[in-house]
C-alpha positions in Angstrom: -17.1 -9.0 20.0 -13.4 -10.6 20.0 -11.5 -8.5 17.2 -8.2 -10.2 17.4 -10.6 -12.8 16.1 -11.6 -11.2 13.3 -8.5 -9.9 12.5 -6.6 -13.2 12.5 -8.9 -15.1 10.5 -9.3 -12.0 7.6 -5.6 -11.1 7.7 -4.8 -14.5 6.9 -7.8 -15.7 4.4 -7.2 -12.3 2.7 -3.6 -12.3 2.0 -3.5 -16.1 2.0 -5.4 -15.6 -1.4 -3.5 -13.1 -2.3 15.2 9.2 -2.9 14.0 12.6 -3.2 13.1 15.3 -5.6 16.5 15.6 -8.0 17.2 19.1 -6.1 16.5 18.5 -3.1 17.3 15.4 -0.7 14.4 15.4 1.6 11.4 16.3 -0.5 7.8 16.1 1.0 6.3 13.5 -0.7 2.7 14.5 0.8 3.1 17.1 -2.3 3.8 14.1 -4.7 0.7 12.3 -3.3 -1.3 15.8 -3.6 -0.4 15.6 -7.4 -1.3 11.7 -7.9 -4.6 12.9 -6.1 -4.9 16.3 -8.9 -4.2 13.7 -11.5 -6.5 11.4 -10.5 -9.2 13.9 -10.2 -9.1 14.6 -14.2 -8.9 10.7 -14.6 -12.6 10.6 -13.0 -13.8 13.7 -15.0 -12.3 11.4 -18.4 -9.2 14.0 -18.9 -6.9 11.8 -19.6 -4.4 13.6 -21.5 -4.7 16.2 -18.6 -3.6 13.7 -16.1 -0.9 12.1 -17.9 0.3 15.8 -17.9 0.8 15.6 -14.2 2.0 12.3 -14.2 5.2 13.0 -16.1 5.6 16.1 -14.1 6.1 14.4 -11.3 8.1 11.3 -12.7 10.7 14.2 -13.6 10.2 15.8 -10.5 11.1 12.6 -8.2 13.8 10.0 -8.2 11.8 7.5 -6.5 8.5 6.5 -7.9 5.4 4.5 -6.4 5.3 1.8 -9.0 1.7 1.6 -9.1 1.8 5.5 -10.6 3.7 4.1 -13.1 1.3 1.5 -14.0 -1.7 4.1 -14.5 -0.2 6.2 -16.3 1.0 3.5 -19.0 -2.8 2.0 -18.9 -3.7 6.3 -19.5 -1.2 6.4 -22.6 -2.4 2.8 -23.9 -5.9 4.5 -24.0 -5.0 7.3 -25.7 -3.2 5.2 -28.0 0.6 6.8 -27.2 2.3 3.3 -27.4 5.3 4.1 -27.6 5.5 6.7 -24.6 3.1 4.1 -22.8 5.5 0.7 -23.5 8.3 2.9 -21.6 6.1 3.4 -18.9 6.1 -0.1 -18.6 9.5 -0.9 -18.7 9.8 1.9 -16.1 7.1 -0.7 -13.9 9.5 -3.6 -14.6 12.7 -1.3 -13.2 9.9 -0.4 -10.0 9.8 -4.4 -9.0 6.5 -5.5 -11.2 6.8 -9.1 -12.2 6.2 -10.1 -16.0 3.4 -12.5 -14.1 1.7 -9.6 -12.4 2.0 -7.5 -15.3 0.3 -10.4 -17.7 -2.6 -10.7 -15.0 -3.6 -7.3 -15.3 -6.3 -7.9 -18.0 -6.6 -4.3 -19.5 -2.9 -4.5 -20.8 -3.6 -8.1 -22.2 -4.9 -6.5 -25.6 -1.4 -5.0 -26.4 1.1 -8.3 -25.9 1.0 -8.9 -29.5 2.5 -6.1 -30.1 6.5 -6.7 -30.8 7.5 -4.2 -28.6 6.1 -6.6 -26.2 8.4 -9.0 -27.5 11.4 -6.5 -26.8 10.3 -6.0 -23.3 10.2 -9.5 -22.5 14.1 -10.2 -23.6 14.8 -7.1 -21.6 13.4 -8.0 -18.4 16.1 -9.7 -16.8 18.1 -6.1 -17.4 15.1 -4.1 -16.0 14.6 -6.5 -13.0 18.3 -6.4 -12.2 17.8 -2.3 -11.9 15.2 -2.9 -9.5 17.1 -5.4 -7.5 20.2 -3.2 -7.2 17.8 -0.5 -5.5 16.6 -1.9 -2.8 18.2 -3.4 0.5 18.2 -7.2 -0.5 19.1 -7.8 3.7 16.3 -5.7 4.8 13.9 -7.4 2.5 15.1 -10.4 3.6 15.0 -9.8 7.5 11.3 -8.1 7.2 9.8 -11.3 4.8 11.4 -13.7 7.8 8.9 -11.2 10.0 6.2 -11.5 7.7 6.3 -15.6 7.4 6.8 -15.4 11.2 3.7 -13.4 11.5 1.3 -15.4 9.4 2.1 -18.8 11.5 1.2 -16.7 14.8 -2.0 -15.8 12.7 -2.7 -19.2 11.9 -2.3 -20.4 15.1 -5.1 -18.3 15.9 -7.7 -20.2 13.9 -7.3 -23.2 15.6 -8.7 -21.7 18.7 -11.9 -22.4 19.6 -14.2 -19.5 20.9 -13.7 -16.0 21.9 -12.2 -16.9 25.2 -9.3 -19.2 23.5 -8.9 -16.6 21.0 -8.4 -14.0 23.6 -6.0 -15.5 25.8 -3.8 -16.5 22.6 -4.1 -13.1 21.6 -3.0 -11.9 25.0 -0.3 -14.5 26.2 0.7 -15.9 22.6 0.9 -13.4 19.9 1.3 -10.4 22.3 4.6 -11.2 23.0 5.2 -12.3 19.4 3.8 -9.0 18.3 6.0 -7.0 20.8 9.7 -8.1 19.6 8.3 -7.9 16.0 7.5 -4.0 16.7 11.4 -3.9 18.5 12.7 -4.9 15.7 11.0 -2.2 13.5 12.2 0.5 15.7 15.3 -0.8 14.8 15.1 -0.9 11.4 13.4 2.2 11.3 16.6 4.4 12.9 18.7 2.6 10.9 17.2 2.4 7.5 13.9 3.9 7.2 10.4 2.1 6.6 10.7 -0.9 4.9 8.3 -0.3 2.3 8.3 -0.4 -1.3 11.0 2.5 -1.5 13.6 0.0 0.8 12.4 -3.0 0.5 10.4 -3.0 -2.6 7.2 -4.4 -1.1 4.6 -2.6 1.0 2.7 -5.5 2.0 4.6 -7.5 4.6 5.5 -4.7 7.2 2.0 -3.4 7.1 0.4 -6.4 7.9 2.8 -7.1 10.9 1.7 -3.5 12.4 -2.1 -4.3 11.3 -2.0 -7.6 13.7 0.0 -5.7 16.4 -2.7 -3.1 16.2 -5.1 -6.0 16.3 -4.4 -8.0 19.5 -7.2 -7.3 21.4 -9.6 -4.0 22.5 -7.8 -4.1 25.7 -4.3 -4.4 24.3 -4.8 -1.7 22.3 -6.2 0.5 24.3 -2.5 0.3 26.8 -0.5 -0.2 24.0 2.3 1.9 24.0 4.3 0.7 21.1 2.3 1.8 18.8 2.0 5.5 20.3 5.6 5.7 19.8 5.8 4.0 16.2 2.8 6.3 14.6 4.2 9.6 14.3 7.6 8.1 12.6 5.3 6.4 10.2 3.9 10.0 9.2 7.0 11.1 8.9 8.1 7.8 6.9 5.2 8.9 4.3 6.6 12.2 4.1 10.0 11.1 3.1 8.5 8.9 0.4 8.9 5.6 2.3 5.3 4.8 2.8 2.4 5.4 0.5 -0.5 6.8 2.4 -2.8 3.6 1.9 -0.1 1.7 4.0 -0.7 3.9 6.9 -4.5 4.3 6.5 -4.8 0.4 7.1 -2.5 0.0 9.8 -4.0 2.7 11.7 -7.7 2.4 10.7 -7.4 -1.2 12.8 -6.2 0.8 15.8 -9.2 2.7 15.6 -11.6 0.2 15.3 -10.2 -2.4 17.6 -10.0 0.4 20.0 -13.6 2.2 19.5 -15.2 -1.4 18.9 -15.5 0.3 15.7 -16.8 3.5 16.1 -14.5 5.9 15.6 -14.2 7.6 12.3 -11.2 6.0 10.3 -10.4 6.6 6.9 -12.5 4.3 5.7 -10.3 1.2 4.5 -11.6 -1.5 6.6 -15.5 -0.6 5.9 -18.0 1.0 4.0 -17.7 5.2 4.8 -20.7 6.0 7.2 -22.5 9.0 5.0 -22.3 11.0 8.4 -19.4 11.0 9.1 -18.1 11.2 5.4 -16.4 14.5 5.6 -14.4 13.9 8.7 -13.2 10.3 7.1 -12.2 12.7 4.1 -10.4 15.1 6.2 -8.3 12.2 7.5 -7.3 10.8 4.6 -6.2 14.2 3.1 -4.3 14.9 5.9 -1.8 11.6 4.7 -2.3 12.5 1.0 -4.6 9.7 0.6 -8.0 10.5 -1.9 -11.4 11.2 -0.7 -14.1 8.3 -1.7 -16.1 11.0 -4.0 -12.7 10.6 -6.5 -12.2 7.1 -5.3 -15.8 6.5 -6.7 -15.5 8.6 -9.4 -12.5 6.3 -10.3 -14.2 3.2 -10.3 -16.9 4.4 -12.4 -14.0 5.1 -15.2 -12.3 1.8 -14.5 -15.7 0.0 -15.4 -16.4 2.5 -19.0 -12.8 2.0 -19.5 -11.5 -1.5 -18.3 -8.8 -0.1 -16.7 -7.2 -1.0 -13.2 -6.5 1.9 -11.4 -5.5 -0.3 -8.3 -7.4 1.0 -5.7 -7.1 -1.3 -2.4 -9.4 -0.2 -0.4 -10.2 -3.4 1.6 -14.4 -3.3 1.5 -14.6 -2.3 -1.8 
C-alpha cells in the first residue's frame, strides 16, 4: 500500500476543512501534563469542582498555559455555575491566542453570550489579543506559516498523481527534497528559539504537520531517514520545556510508526482505532509523553455527550 498516498490526500482534505513554573526557569512540564491528566480523571468520574481544583493549581503554578486548559476549565466553572471565575477564564483564553470566532463556534459556551459580561469581553478583546500578540515571536510565526503554505502546495501536488507508482516517485524525487530543507530549517529554529508551537509561535498545527508529511514520504524513506532520528529526541525534550503539548508529538511520531511498520507497530493510537491487544502498551506510550490513556479519553467523551461540553480531544479517528 502507497502511504505517502494516503498521507497526502488526508493531510490535506483534513486540514483543508479545517516560560516556566514562576520559581523555577526550566520546569518539567511532563508534571503539568500529569496534572491536566489527574484533573481530567475527576472530570470523567463527574467531579467537577475537584478538577477545577487542580486546574487553578496549576494556572498559578505555570507562567505559560496550554490554552485549550484554559478553555475546559471555563466550560467546568460555566457548569457549575461560577460565572464570574468562569468569564475570567475566558478572557485568560483570549490573552492565550483564541479568536472571538472560534470562541463563538464552540456551541456549549453559546448559552452564556447574553450575558453582559459577554458584552465586556467583547470591547476588551482587542486589549486581550494585543497580550497574546506581544508573547509570541511574530518572525517565527511568520517564517514557520510560509513552511506550512509551502507544504500544503507540495501536498497538493500529490493528488494530481495518478497511481501508486506516480505517487511514489513524487514522493521520492519531489517532496523528499522539499521535505528535507523544510526539516533544516527546523533544526535551525529549534537551536535558536525552541519548538515553534503554541508556546512560540502560538499555533501547534503548522509545524506538526510539516514533520507528519516528512515522516510520511514513503515506507522506504522512512525506514533510512535519518532526520528524523536526530529531530525526535529534541522534540521530547521540547514537551518537557513546555513547547509542545504531548498530542503534537503523538501524531507526528505515530505516522513514523505506521509508515514504517505498514502499520503494525503499536503507536499511541492517534491515527487509528487502539487494537484491544495491544491497548496497554499503546497506554504506556502515551503516558510516557504525558498524554491520557483512551479508558479517560473515553470516559471523557461520555461526559462531553451528558454534559455538552467540548473537552477538545483531537484524537484523529475519533
Amino acid at each position: 500500500m502507497n502511504y505517502s498516498r494516503i498521507t497526502f490526500s488526508f493531510f490535506f482534505i483534513f486540514f483543508s476543512a479545517l516560560s516556566g513554573l514562576k520559581a523555577n526557569e526550566n520546569p518539567d512540564y511532563l508534571n503539568y501534563h500529569t496534572q491536566i491528566t489527574e484533573a481530567e480523571g475527576l472530570i470523567g468520574d463527574e467531579k467537577f469542582s475537584e478538577a477545577v481544583t487542580i486546574y487553578e493549581e496549576v494556572f498559578n503554578l505555570y507562567d505559560f498555559v496550554f490554552l485549550r486548559d484554559y478553555l475546559v476549565a471555563a466550560q467546568l466553572l460555566f457548569y457549575l455555575n461560577e460565572e464570574q471565575k468562569a468569564f475570567s477564564y475566558i478572557k485568560e483564553c483570549i490573552a492565550a491566542g483564541l479568536e472571538l470566532k472560534g470562541l463563538k463556534k464552540n456551541i456549549f459556551l453559546r448559552q452564556f453570550q447574553d450575558d453582559p459580561e459577554w458584552k465586556t469581553i467583547e470591547k476588551e478583546y482587542d486589549s486581550l489579543r494585543l497580550l497574546y500578540l506581544n508573547r509570541i515571536d511574530l518572525p517565527t510565526r511568520d517564517s514557520v506559516h510560509s513552511m506550512f503554505k509551502k507544504d500544503q502546495g507540495k501536498a497538493i501536488g500529490a493528488l494530481f498523481k495518478i497511481g501508486d507508482k506516480a505517487q511514489e516517485r513524487y514522493a521520492t524525487k519531489k517532496f523528499a527534497p522539499h521535505s528535507e530543507t523544510q526539516m533544516v530549517k527546523l533544526i535551525k529554529i529549534l537551536k535558536n528559539k525552541g519548538y515553534p508551537g503554541e508556546k512560540l509561535i502560538g499555533n501547534d498545527l503548522w509545524m506538526s504537520i510539516i514533520i507528519s508529511h516528512h515522516n510520511s514520504i514513503s515506507q522506504d524513506y522512512s525506514k533510512n531517514d535519518t532526520i528524523y532520528k536526530f529531530v525526535r529526541p529534541k522534540l521530547i525534550q521540547a514537551i518537557k520545556w513546555g513547547q509542545m503539548s504531548p498530542y503534537e508529538f503523538a501524531l507526528i511520531d505515530d505516522w513514523q510508526k505506521a509508515v514504517i511498520s505498514g502499520r503494525l507497530e503499536t503507536g499511541y493510537s492517534i491515527l487509528r482505532p487502539p487494537d484491544q491487544s495491544t491497548k496497554a502498551q499503546t497506554n504506556d506510550l502515551r503516558q510516557k509523553i504525558g498524554l491520557r490513556t483512551i479508558a479517560l479519553r473515553n470516559k471523557l467523551v461520555a461526559v462531553e455527550k451528558s454534559t455538552g461540553m467540548n473537552f477538545y480531544l483531537p484524537d484523529l479517528w475519533y
